[in-house]
N, CA and C atoms as an extended XYZ file, in Angstrom:
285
Properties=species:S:1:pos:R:3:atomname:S:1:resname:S:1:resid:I:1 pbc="F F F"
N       -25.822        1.949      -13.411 N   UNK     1
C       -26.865        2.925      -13.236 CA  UNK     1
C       -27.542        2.733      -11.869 C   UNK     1
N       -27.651        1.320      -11.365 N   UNK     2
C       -28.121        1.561      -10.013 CA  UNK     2
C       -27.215        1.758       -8.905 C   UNK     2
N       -25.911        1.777       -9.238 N   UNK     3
C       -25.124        1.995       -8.170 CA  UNK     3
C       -25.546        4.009       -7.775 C   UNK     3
N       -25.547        4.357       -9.112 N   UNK     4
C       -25.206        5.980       -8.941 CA  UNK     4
C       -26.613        6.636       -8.736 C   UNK     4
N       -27.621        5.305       -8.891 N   UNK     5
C       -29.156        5.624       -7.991 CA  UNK     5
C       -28.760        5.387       -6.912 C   UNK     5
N       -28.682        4.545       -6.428 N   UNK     6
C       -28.277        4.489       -5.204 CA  UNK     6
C       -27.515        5.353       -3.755 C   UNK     6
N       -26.520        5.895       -5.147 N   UNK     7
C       -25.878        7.022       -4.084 CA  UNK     7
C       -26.364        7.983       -4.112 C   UNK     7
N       -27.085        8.862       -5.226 N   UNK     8
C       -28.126       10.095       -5.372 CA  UNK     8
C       -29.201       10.070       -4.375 C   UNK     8
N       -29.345        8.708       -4.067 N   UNK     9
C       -30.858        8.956       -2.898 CA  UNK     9
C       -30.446        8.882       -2.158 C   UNK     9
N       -29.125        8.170       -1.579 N   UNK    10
C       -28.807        8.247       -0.183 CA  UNK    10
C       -28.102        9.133        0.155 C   UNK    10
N       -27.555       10.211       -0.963 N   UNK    11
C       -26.884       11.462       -0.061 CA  UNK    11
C       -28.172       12.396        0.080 C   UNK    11
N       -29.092       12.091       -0.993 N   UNK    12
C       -30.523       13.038       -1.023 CA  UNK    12
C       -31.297       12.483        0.117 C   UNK    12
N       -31.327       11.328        1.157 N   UNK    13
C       -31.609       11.162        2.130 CA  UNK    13
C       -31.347       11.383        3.256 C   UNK    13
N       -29.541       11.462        2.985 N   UNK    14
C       -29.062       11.882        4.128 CA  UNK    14
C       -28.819       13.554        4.637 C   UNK    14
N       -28.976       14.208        3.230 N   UNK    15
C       -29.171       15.583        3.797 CA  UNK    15
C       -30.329       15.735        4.065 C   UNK    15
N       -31.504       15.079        3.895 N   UNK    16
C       -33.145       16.122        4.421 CA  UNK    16
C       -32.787       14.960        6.036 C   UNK    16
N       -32.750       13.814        6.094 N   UNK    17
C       -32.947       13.211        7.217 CA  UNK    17
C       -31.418       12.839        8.176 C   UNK    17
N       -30.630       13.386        7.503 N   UNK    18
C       -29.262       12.780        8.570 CA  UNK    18
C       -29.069       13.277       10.078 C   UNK    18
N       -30.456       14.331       10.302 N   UNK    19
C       -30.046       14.837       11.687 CA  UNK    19
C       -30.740       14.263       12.956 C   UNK    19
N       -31.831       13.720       12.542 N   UNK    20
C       -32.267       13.007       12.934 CA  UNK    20
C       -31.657       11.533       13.651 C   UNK    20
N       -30.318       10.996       13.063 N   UNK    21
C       -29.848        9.716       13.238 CA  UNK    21
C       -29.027       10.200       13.971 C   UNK    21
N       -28.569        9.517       15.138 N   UNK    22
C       -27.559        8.984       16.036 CA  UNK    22
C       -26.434        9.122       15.443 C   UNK    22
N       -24.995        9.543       14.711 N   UNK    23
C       -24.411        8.552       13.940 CA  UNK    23
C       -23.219        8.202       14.665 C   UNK    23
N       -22.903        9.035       15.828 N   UNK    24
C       -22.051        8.289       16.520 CA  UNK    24
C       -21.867        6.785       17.432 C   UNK    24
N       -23.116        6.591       17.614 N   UNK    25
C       -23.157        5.220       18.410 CA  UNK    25
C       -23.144        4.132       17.224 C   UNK    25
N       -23.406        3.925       15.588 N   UNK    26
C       -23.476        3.404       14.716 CA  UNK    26
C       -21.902        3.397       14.601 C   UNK    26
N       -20.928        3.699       15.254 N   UNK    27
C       -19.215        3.645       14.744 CA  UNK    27
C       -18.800        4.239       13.216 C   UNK    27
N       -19.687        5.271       12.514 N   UNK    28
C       -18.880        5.472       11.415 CA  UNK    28
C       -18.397        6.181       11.005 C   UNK    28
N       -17.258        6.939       12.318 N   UNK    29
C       -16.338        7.220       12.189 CA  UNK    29
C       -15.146        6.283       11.669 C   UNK    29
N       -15.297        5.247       12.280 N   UNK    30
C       -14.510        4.219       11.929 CA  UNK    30
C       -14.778        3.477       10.591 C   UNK    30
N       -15.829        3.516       10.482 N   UNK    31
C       -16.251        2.609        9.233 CA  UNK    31
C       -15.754        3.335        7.952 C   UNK    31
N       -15.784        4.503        7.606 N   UNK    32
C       -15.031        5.345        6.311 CA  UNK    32
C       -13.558        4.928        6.220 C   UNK    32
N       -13.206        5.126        7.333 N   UNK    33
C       -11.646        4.686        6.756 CA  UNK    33
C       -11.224        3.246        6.752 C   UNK    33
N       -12.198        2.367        7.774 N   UNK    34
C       -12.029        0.805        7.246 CA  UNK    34
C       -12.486        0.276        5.462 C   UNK    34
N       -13.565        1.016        5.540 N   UNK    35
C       -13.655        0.780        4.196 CA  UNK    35
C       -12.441        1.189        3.152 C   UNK    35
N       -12.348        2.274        3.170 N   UNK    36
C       -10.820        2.612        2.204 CA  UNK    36
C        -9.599        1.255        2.305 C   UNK    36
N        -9.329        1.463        3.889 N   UNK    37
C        -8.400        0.532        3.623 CA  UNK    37
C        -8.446       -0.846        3.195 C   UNK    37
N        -9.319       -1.485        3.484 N   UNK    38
C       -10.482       -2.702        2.484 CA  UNK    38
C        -9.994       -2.366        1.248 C   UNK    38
N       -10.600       -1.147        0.944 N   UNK    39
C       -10.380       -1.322       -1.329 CA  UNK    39
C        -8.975       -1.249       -1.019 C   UNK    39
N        -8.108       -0.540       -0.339 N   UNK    40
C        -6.884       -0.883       -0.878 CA  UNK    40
C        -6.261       -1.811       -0.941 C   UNK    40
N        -6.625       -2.826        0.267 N   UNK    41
C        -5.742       -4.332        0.620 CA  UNK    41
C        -6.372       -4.850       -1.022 C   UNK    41
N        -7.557       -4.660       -1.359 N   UNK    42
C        -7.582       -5.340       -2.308 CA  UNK    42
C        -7.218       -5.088       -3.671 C   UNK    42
N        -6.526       -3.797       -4.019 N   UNK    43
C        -5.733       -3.448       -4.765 CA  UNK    43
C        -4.356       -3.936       -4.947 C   UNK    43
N        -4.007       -4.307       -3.594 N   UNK    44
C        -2.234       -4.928       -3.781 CA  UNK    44
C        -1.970       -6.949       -4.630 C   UNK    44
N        -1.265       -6.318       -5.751 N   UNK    45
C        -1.451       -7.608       -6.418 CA  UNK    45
C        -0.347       -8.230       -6.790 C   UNK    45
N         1.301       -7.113       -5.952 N   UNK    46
C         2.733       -7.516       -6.488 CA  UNK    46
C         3.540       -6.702       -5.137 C   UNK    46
N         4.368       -6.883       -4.754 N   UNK    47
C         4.879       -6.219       -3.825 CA  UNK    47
C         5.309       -4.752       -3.480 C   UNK    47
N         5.351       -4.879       -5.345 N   UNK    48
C         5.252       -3.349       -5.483 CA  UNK    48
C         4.282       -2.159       -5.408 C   UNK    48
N         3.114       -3.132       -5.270 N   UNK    49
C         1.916       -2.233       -5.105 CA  UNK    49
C         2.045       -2.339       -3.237 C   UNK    49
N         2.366       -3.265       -2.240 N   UNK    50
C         2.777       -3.431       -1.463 CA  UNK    50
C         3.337       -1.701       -0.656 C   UNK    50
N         4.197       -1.497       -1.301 N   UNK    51
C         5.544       -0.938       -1.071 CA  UNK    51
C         5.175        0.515       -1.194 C   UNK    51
N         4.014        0.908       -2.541 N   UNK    52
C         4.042        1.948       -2.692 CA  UNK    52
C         2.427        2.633       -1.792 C   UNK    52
N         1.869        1.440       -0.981 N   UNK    53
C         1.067        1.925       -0.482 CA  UNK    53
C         1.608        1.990        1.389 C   UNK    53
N         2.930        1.563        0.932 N   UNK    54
C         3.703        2.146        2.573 CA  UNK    54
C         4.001        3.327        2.473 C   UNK    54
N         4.572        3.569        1.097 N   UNK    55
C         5.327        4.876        0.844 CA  UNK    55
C         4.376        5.721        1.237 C   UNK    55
N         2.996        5.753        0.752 N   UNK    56
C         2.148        6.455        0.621 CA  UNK    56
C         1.891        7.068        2.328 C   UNK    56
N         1.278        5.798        2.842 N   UNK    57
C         0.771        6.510        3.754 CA  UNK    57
C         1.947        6.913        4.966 C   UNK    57
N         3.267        6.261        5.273 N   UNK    58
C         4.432        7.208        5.485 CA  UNK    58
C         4.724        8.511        5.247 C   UNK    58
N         4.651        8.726        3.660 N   UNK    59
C         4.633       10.172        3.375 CA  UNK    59
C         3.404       10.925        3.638 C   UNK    59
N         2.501       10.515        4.037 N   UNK    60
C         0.896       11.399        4.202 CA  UNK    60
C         1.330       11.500        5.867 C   UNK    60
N         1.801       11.082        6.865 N   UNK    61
C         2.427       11.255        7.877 CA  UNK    61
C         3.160       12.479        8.000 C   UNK    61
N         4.278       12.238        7.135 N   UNK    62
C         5.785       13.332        7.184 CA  UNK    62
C         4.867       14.413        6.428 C   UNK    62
N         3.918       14.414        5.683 N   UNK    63
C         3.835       16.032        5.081 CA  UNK    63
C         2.797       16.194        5.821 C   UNK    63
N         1.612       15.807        6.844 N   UNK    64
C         1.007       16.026        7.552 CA  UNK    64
C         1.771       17.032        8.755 C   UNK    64
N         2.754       16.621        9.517 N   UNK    65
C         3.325       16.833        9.914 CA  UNK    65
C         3.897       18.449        9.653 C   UNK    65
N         4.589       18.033        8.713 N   UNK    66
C         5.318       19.454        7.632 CA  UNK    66
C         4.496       20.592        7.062 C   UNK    66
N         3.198       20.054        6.897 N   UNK    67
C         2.455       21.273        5.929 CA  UNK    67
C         1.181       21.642        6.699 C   UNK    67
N         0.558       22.680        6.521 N   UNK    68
C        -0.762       23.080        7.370 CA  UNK    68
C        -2.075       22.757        5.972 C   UNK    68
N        -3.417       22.689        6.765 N   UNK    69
C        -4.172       22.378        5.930 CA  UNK    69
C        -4.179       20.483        5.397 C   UNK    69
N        -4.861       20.486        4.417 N   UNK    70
C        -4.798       19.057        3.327 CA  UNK    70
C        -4.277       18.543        2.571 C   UNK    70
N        -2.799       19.673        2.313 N   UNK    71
C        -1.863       18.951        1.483 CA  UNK    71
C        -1.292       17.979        1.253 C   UNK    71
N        -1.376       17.725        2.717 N   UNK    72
C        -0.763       16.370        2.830 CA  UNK    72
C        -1.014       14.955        2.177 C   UNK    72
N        -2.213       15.288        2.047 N   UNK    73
C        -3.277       13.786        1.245 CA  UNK    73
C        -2.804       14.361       -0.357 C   UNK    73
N        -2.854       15.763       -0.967 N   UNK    74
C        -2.207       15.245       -2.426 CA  UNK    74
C        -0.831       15.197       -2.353 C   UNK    74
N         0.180       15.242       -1.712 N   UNK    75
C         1.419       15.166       -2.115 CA  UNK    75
C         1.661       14.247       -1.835 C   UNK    75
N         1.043       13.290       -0.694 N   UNK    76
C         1.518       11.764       -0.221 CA  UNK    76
C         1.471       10.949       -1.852 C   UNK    76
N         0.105       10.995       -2.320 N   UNK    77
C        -0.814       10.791       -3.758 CA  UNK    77
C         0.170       10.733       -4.418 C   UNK    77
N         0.925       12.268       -4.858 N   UNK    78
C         1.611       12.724       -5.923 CA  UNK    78
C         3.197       12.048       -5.787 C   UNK    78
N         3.872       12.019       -4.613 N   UNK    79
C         4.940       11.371       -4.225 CA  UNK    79
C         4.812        9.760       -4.602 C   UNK    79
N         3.817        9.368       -3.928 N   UNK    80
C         3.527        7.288       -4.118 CA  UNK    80
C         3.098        7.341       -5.674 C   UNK    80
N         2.414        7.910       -6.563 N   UNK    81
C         1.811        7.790       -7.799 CA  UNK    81
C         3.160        8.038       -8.681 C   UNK    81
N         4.057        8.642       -8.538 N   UNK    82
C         5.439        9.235       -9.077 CA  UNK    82
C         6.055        8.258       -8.732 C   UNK    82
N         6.865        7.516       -7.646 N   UNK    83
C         7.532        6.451       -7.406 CA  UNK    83
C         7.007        5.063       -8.298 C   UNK    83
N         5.839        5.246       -8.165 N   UNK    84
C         5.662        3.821       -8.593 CA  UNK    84
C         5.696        3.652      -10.067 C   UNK    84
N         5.391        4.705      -10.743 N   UNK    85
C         5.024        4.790      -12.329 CA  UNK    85
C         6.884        4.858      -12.905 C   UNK    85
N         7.651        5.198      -11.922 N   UNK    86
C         9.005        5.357      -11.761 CA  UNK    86
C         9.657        4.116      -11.726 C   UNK    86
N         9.264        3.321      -11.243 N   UNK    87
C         9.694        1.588      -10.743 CA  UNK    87
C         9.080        0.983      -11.957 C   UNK    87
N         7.320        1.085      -12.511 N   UNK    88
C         6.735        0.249      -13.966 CA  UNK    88
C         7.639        0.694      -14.836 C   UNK    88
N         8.289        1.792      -15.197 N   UNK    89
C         8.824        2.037      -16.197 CA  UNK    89
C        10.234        1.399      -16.402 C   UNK    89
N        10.972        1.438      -15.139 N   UNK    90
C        11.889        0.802      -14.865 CA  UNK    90
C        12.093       -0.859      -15.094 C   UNK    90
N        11.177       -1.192      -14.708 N   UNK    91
C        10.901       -2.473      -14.509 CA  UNK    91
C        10.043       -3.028      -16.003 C   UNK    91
N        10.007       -2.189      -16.723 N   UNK    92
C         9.627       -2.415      -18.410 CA  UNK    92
C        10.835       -2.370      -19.358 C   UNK    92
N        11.824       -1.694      -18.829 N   UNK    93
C        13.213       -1.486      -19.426 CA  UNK    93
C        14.167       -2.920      -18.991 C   UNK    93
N        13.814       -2.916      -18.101 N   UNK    94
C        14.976       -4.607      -17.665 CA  UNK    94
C        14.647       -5.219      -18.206 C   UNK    94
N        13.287       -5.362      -18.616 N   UNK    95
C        12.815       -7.237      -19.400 CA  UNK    95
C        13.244       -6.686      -20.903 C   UNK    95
């Protein structure tokens, strides 16, 4: 409950007061996507989680590339989330 206080006041802060702030000299442009990639390193717990977060962002590349607009971020998703649930299942059948 205080996390989701937390974020209610600070987006409710940052829309009446965000124009006011600098936010380019603060770097966080950079900081959004360091953070992501942070939770993800700390998501990888087998090689296969490894593997499917290459796939991922490889394929968010090639359909970037290929498609106009934001598709690219769900089909990379939908491609790496499909492979991998493809490999657990697999890999539940061998043992």
């Amino acid at each position: 409950m205080t996390s989701q206080l937390a974020w209610i006041s600070g987006s409710v802060g940052g829309a009446f007061f965000g124009s006011l702030i600098d936010h380019k000299g603060y770097g966080l442009p950079f900081a959004l996507p360091a953070l992501f990639i942070c939770l993800l390193v700390l998501q990888i717990k087998s090689p296969n989680h490894f593997w499917m977060m290459g796939i991922a962002g490889i394929s968010s590349l090639l359909f970037r590339w290929a498609f106009p607009g934001n598709w690219y971020i769900l089909l990379a998703a939908l491609l790496a989330s499909g492979i991998g649930v493809t490999i657990e299942i697999a890999g539940k059948r061998e043992r």
